[in-house]
C-alpha positions in Angstrom: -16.0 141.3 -129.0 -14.1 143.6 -131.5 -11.3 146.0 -130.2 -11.4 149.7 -130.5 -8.6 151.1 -132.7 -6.6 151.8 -129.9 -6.6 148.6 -127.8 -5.5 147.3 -131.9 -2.9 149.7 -131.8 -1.9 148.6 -128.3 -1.5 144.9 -129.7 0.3 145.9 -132.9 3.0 147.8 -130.5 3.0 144.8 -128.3 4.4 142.5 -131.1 6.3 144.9 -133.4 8.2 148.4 -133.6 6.0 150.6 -135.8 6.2 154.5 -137.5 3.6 156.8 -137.8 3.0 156.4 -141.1 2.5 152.8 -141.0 0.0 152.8 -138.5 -2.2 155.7 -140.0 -1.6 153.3 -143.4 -2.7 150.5 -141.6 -6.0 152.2 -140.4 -6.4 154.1 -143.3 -6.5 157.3 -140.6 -4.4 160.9 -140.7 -1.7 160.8 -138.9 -3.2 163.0 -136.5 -5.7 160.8 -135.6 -3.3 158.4 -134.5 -1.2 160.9 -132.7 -4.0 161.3 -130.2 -4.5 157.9 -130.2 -0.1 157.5 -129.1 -1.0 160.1 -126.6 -3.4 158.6 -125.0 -1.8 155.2 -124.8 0.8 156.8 -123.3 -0.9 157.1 -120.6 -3.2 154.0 -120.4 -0.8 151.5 -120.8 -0.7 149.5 -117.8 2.5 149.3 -115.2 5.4 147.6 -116.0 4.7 148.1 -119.5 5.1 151.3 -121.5 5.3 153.0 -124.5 8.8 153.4 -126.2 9.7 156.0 -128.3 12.7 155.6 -130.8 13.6 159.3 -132.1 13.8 160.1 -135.0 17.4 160.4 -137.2 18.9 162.0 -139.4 19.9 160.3 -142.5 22.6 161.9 -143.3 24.7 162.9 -140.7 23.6 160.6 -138.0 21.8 163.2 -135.5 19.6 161.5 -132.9 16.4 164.1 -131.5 17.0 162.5 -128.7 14.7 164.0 -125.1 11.4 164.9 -128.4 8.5 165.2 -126.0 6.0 165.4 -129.6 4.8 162.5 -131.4 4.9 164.1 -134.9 7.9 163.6 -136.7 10.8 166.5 -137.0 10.9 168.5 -141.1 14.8 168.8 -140.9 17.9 168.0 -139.2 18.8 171.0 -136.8 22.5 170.0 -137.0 23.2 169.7 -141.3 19.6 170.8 -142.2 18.7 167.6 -144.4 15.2 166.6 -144.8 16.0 163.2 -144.8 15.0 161.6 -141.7 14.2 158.2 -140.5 11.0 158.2 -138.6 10.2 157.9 -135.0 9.4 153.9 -134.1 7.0 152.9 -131.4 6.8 149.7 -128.7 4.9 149.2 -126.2 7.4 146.4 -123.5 
Protein backbone atom coordinates (compact mmCIF):
# COMPACT_ATOMS: atom_id res chain seq x y z
CA UNK A 1 0.00 0.00 0.00
CA UNK A 2 1.48 3.55 -0.73
CA UNK A 3 1.77 6.20 2.15
CA UNK A 4 0.07 9.49 2.20
CA UNK A 5 2.55 12.40 2.09
CA UNK A 6 2.40 12.79 5.64
CA UNK A 7 3.01 9.30 7.00
CA UNK A 8 6.32 9.89 4.06
CA UNK A 9 7.12 12.91 5.88
CA UNK A 10 6.74 11.05 9.22
CA UNK A 11 9.48 8.51 7.86
CA UNK A 12 11.77 11.06 6.41
CA UNK A 13 11.80 12.84 10.09
CA UNK A 14 12.30 9.48 11.63
CA UNK A 15 15.73 9.01 9.80
CA UNK A 16 16.99 12.53 9.24
CA UNK A 17 16.84 16.29 10.54
CA UNK A 18 15.12 18.14 7.64
CA UNK A 19 14.12 22.21 6.78
CA UNK A 20 11.20 23.37 5.33
CA UNK A 21 12.44 24.00 2.22
CA UNK A 22 13.80 20.66 1.64
CA UNK A 23 10.78 18.98 2.36
CA UNK A 24 8.39 21.22 0.15
CA UNK A 25 11.50 20.52 -2.54
CA UNK A 26 11.26 17.02 -1.99
CA UNK A 27 7.39 17.00 -2.61
CA UNK A 28 7.50 19.47 -5.12
CA UNK A 29 4.68 21.32 -2.58
CA UNK A 30 4.54 25.16 -1.10
CA UNK A 31 5.82 25.49 1.91
CA UNK A 32 2.51 26.03 3.24
CA UNK A 33 1.31 22.89 2.28
CA UNK A 34 3.80 21.25 4.40
CA UNK A 35 3.37 23.54 7.27
CA UNK A 36 -0.07 22.09 7.75
CA UNK A 37 1.19 18.90 7.15
CA UNK A 38 4.24 19.71 10.45
CA UNK A 39 1.12 20.84 12.34
CA UNK A 40 -0.67 18.11 12.06
CA UNK A 41 2.10 15.60 12.85
CA UNK A 42 2.56 17.36 15.66
CA UNK A 43 -0.08 16.08 16.98
CA UNK A 44 -0.41 12.57 15.51
CA UNK A 45 2.77 11.37 16.30
CA UNK A 46 2.53 8.64 18.63
CA UNK A 47 3.85 8.64 22.57
CA UNK A 48 7.20 8.51 23.37
CA UNK A 49 7.99 9.92 20.13
CA UNK A 50 7.63 13.55 19.05
CA UNK A 51 8.38 16.10 16.81
CA UNK A 52 11.59 18.26 17.41
CA UNK A 53 11.91 21.64 16.46
CA UNK A 54 15.42 23.17 16.06
CA UNK A 55 14.96 27.13 15.88
CA UNK A 56 16.02 28.90 13.69
CA UNK A 57 19.55 31.14 13.93
CA UNK A 58 20.90 33.90 13.12
CA UNK A 59 23.89 33.89 10.94
CA UNK A 60 25.49 36.48 11.91
CA UNK A 61 25.44 37.20 15.40
CA UNK A 62 24.47 33.78 16.77
CA UNK A 63 20.76 34.59 18.07
CA UNK A 64 18.81 31.43 18.77
CA UNK A 65 14.45 32.12 18.48
CA UNK A 66 14.44 29.93 20.89
CA UNK A 67 10.35 29.17 22.74
CA UNK A 68 8.95 29.92 18.26
CA UNK A 69 5.50 28.38 18.63
CA UNK A 70 5.18 28.95 14.29
CA UNK A 71 6.49 26.61 11.81
CA UNK A 72 7.35 29.22 9.13
CA UNK A 73 10.68 30.54 9.37
CA UNK A 74 11.58 34.08 11.03
CA UNK A 75 12.58 37.28 7.94
CA UNK A 76 15.27 38.84 10.29
CA UNK A 77 17.20 38.73 13.30
CA UNK A 78 15.31 40.71 16.10
CA UNK A 79 18.64 41.29 17.93
CA UNK A 80 21.26 42.75 14.70
CA UNK A 81 18.43 42.76 12.06
CA UNK A 82 20.32 40.39 9.42
CA UNK A 83 18.39 38.46 7.07
CA UNK A 84 20.56 35.76 7.15
CA UNK A 85 19.21 33.00 8.98
CA UNK A 86 19.68 29.34 9.23
CA UNK A 87 16.47 27.56 8.92
CA UNK A 88 14.42 25.76 11.46
CA UNK A 89 15.29 21.68 11.35
CA UNK A 90 12.71 19.02 12.11
CA UNK A 91 12.97 15.19 13.88
CA UNK A 92 10.60 13.27 14.82
CA UNK A 93 12.69 10.82 18.14
Amino acid sequence: MEMTRRQEIMAMLRDGEWTLDELARNFVVPRKIIIDDLEHITRSVAPPSRLVIYPPTCDHCGYRFKGRARFSDPSRCPQCKNEHLLPQRFRIE
